[in-house]
C-alpha positions in Angstrom: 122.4 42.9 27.2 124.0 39.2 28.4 125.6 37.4 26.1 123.7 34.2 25.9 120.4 36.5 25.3 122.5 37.8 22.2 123.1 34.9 20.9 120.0 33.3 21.1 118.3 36.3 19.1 121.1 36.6 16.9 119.2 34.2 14.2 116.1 35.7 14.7 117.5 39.1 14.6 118.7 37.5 10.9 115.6 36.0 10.1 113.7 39.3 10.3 116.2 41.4 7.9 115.9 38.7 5.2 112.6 39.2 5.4 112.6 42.5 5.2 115.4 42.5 2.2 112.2 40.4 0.5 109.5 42.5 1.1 111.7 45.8 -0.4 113.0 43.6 -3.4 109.6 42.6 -4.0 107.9 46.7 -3.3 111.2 47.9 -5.8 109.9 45.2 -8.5 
């Protein structure tokens, strides 16, 4: 994987797992 391409998904790539941290804090709740 190039390096620019890693970088340029890398806050995407973040995005998506506080999402996800959301949805199980919300299913746990």
């Amino acid at each position: 994987m190039p390096l620019p391409d890693f970088h340029v998904s890398e806050p995407f790539t973040l995005g998506i797992e506080l999402e996800m941290q959301v949805l199980i804090r919300r299913a746990m709740t």
